[in-house]
DRENZA-281465 format. One line per 10 residues: their letters; for each residue x, y negated, z negated of C-alpha. Coordinates in nm, 4 decimals, always signed. Example, Ala and Ser with C-alpha at 12.3 -4.5 7.8 and 13.67 -1.06 7.14 Angstrom:
REM residues 2
as	+1.2300,+0.4500,-0.7800; +1.3670,+0.1060,-0.7140
//
This chain:
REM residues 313
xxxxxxxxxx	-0.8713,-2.7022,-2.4442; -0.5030,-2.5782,-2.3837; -0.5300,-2.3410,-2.0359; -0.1661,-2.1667,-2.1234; -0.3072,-1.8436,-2.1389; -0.4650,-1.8678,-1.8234; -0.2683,-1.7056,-1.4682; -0.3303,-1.7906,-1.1466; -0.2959,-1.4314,-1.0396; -0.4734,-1.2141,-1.2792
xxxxxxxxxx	-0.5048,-0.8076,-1.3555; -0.9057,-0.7306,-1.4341; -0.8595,-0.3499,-1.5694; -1.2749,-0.1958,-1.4916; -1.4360,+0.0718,-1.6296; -1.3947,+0.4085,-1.4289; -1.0245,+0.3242,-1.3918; -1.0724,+0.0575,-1.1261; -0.8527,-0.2412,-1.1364; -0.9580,-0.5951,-1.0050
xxxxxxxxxx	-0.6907,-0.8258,-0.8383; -0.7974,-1.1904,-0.8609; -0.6183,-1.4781,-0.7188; -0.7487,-1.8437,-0.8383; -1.0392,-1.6326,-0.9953; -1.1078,-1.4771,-0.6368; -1.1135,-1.1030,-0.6298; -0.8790,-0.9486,-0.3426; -0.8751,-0.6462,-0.3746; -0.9244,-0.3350,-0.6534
xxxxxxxxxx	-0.7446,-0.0267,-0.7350; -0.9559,+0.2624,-0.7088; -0.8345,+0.5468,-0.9837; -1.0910,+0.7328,-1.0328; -1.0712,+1.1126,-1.0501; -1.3972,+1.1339,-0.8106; -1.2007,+1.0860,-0.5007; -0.9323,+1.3155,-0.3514; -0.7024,+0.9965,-0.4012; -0.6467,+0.6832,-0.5088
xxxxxxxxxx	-0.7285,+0.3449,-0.2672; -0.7699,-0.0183,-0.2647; -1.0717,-0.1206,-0.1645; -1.1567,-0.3919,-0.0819; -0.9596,-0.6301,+0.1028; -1.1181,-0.9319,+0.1062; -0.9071,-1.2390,+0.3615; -0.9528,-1.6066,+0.3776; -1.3343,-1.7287,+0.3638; -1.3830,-1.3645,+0.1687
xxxxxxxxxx	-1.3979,-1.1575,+0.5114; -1.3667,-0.8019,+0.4492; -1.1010,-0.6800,+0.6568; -1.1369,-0.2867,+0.5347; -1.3844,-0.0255,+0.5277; -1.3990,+0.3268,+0.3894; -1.4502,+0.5991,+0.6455; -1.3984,+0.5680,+1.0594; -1.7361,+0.3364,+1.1801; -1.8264,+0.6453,+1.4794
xxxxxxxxxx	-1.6866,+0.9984,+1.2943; -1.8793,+1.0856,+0.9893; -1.5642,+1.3606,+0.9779; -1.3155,+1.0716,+0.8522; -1.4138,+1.0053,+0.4901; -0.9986,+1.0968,+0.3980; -1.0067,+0.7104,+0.5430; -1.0556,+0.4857,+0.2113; -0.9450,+0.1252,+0.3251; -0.5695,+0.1141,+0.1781
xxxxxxxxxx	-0.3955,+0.4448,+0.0276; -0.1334,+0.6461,+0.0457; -0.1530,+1.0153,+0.1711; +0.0682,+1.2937,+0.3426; -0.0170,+1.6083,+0.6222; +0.2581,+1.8412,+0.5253; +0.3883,+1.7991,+0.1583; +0.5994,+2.1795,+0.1426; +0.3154,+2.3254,+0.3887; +0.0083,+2.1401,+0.1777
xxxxxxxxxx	-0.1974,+1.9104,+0.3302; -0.2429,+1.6021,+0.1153; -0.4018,+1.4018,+0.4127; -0.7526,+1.5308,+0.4327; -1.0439,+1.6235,+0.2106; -1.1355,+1.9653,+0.3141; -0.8503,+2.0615,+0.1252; -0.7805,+2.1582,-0.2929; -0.4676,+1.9300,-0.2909; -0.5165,+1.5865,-0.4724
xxxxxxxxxx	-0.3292,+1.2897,-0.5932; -0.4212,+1.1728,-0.9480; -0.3610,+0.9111,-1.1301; -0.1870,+1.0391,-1.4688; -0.1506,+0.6982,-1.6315; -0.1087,+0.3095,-1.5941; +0.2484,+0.1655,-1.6604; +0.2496,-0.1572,-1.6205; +0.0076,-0.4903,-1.5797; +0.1541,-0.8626,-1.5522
xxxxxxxxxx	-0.0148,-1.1653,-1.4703; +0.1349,-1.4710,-1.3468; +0.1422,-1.7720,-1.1507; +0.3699,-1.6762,-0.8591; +0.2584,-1.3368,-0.8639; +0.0788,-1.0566,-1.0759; +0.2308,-0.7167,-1.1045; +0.1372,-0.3522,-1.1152; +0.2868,+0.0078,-1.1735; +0.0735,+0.3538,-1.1755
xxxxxxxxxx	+0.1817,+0.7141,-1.2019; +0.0480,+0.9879,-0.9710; +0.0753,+1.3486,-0.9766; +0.0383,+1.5516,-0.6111; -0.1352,+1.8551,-0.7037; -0.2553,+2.1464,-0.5016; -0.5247,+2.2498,-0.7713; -0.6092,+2.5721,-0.5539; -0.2695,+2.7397,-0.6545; -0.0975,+2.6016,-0.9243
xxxxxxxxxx	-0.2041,+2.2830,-1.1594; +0.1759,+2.2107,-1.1961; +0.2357,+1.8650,-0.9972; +0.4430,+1.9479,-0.6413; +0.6351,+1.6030,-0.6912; +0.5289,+1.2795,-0.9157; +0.4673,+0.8823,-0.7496; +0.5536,+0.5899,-0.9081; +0.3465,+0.2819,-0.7262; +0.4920,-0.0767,-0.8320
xxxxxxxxxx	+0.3470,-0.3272,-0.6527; +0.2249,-0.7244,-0.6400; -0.0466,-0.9464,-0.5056; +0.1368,-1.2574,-0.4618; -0.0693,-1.5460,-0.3201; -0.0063,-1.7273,+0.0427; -0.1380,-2.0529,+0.1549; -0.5356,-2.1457,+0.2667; -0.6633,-1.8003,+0.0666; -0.3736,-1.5687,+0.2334
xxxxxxxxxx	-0.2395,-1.3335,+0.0530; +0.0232,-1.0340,+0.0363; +0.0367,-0.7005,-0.0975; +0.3742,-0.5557,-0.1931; +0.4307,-0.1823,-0.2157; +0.7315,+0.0147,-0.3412; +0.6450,+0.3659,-0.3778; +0.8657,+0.6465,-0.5202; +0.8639,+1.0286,-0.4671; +1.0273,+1.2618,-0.6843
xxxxxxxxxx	+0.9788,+1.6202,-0.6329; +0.9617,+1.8776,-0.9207; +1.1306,+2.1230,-0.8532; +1.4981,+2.1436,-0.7031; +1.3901,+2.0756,-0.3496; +1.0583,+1.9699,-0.1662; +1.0018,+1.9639,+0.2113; +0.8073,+1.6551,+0.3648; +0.6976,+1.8126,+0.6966; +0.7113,+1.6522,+1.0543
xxxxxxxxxx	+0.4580,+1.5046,+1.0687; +0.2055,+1.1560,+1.2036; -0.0144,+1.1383,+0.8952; +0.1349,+1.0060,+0.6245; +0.2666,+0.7724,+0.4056; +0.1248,+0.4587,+0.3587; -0.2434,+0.4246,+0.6088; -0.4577,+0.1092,+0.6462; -0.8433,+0.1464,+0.8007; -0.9398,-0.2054,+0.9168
xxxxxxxxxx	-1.3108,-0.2774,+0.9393; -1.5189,-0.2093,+1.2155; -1.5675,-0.5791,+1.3750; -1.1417,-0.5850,+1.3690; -1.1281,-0.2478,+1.6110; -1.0276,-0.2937,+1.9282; -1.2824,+0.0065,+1.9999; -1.5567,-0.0964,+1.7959; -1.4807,-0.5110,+1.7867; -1.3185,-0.7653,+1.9392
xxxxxxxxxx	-0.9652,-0.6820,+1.7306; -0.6317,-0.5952,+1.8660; -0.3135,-0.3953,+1.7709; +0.0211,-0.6052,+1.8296; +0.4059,-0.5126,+1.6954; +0.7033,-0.6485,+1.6180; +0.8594,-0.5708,+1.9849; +0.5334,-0.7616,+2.1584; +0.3928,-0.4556,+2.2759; -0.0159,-0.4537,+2.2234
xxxxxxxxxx	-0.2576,-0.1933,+2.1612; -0.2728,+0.2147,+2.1060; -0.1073,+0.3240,+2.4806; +0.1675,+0.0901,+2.4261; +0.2463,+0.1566,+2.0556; +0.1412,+0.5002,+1.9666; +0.4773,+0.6711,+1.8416; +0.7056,+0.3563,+1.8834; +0.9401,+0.2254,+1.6430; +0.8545,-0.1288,+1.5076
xxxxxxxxxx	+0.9858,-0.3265,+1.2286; +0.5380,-0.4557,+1.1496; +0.2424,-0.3926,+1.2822; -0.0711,-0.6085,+1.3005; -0.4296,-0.5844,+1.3263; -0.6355,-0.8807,+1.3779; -1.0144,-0.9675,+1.5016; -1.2739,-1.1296,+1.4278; -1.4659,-1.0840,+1.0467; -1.7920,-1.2566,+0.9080
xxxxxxxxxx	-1.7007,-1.5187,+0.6024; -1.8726,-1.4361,+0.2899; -1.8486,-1.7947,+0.1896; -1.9970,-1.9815,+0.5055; -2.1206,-1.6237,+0.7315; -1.9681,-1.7806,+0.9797; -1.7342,-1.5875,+1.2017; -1.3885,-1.6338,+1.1948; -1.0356,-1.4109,+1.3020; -0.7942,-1.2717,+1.0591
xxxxxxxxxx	-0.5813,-0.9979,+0.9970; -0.3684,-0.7366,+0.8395; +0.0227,-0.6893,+0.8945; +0.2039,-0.3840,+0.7621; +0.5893,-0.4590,+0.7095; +0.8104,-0.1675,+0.6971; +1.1333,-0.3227,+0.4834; +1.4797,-0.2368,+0.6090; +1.5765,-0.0233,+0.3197; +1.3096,+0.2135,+0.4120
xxxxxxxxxx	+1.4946,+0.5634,+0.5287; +1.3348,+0.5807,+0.8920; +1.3660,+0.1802,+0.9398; +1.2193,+0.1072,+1.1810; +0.9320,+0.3220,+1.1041; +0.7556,+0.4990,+1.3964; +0.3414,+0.3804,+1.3615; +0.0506,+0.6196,+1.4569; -0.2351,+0.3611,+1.5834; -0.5628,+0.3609,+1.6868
xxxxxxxxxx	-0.7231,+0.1252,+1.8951; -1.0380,+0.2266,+1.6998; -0.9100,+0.0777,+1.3799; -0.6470,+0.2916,+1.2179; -0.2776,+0.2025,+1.1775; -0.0688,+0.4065,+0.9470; +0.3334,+0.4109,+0.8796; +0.4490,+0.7481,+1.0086; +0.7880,+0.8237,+0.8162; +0.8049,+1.1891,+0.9317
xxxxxxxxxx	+0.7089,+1.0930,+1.2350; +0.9855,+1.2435,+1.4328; +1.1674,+1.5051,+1.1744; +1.0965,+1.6416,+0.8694; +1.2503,+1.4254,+0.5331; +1.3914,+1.6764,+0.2334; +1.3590,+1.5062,-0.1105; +1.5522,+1.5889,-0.4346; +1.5132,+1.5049,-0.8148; +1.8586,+1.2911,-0.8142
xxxxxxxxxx	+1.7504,+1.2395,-0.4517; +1.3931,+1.1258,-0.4480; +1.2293,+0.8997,-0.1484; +1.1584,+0.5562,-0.1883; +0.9793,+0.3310,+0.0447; +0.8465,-0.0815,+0.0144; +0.5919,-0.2265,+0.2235; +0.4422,-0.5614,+0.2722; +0.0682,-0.6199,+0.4028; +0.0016,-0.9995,+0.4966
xxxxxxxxxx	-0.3686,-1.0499,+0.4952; -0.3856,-1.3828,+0.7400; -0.6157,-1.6658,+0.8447; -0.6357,-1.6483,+1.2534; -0.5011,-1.4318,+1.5328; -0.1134,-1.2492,+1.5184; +0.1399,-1.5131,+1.4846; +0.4361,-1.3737,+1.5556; +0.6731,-1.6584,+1.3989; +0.4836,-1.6649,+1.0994
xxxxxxxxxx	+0.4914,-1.2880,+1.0369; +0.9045,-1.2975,+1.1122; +0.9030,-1.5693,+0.8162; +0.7407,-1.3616,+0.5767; +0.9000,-1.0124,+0.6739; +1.2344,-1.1925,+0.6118; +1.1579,-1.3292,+0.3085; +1.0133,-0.9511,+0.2002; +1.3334,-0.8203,+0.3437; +1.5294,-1.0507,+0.1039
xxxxxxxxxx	+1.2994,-1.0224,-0.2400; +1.4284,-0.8608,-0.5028; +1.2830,-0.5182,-0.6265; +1.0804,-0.4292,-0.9043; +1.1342,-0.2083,-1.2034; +1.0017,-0.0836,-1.5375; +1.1840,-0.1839,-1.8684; +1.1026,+0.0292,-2.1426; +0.9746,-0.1969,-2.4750; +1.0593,-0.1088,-2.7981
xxxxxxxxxx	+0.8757,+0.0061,-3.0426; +0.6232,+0.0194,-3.2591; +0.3994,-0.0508,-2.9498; +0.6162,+0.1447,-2.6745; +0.5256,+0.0673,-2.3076; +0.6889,-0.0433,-1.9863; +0.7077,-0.3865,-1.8942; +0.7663,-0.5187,-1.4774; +0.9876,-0.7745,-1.3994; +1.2209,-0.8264,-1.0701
xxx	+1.5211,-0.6856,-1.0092; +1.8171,-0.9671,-1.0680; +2.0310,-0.7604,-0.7842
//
């Protein structure tokens, strides 16, 4: 039996509009959609030896439920806080654009409407998510993000701000507070005293995790890349030695977005087999530095959709 149709790295759309990431017929991770939730996350993320290395909510403050593993979220979106969930504001997913599988990499674009329901249902400004799970050697992986605001009306304020965009909750064994984990950045500085507020080019959380394959333990890790084309490059971080690291592009100012004008950001998570490795994160954040970006092409129709490919430029 011919396998031609068959991907390495595959798109499982779910019921409930969750979507399944599966590399060599291992699930990584899945796209949570659903209207249920004041936002959309991945959850899980699931390293080498399928260790979790996410959770949903802080492990000690039954207060932090806004924390759903991977996701993307804002404090101060034109006075509107888009961060928490004792709040009407939400971020729903309007549609799916765009599935590929493939061997080198599968490929994925959603639209997202910020809405502060209390007020007015009209969207405050629209997100386009493209993104990839593209696979690594011995079960790593990486998770490519390029995100895209556009506001809709003439003008939109993203407030000064910590919280907000892109926010990662590690599990609980991977804390520093809570574990045996630790925080480390791209300048060698480690843990929350030393890089609350810096600037960094990544940041990486590693600790120990249970395998789901052998339940032995075993250390891995998460590392956020910030690529140099984002606005604030280097990005200041907001970290928590109890198991929170989140990119903080309005960190020190406030960022005005426009229609013609919108913001655009790409990140790159590593998901790694053993401790920080500073040389081998440098490899990869050079090589995501270098990789061409993704876009939609419009198909023709009768059967008009979007297709994803990479930028040639």
């Amino acid at each position: 039996m011919s396998n031609h149709s068959l991907s390495r790295c595959e798109i499982v759309p779910l019921p409930d509009q969750q979507v399944r990431f599966q590399i060599d017929g291992r699930e990584v991770t899945c796209w949570h959609g659903s209207h249920s939730a004041p936002r959309p996350f991945f959850f899980p993320l699931l390293g080498p030896g399928d260790t979790w290395l996410t959770r949903m909510g802080h492990p000690g403050a039954p207060n932090h439920d806004h924390h759903r593993s991977v996701w993307f979220a804002h404090h101060h979106v034109s006075g509107i806080d888009f961060w928490s969930d004792n709040t009407s504001s939400r971020v729903r997913q309007q549609r799916w654009l765009a599935f590929a599988d493939g061997d080198e990499e599968c490929r994925f674009a959603f639209e997202l409407d910020w809405l502060d329901a209390g007020h007015d249902p009209q969207p405050l400004m629209k997100q386009t998510l493209l993104g990839a799970v593209i696979p690594d050697e011995d079960q790593q992986w990486l998770l490519e993000f390029q995100a895209e605001f556009t506001p809709t009306s003439q003008m939109l304020e993203l407030g000064k701000t910590n919280f907000g965009f892109l926010a990662v909750r590690v599990a609980r064994t991977i804390s520093a507070v809570f574990g045996g984990g630790q925080l480390r950045d791209s300048e060698g500085r480690v843990g929350e005293r030393a890089i609350f507020g810096r600037r960094a080019r990544w940041m990486d959380y590693s600790g120990p995790a249970r395998s789901g394959q052998t339940g032995q333990a075993r250390t891995v890790g998460i590392c956020i890349m910030d690529h140099p084309d984002n606005r604030t490059h280097p990005c200041h971080w907001h970290v928590r030695d109890d198991g929170w690291m989140g990119a903080s592009v309005c960190f020190a100012e406030p960022i005005m977005i426009e229609p013609t004008r919108p913001l655009s950001l790409r990140y790159q998570l590593w998901i790694h087999d053993g401790p920080c490795d500073p040389a081998a994160i440098e490899r990869r954040f050079v090589s995501f530095a270098g990789r061409h970006r993704l876009e939609l092409t419009k198909r023709p129709r009768p059967h008009e959709h979007f297709g994803i490919t990479r930028a040639d430029r």
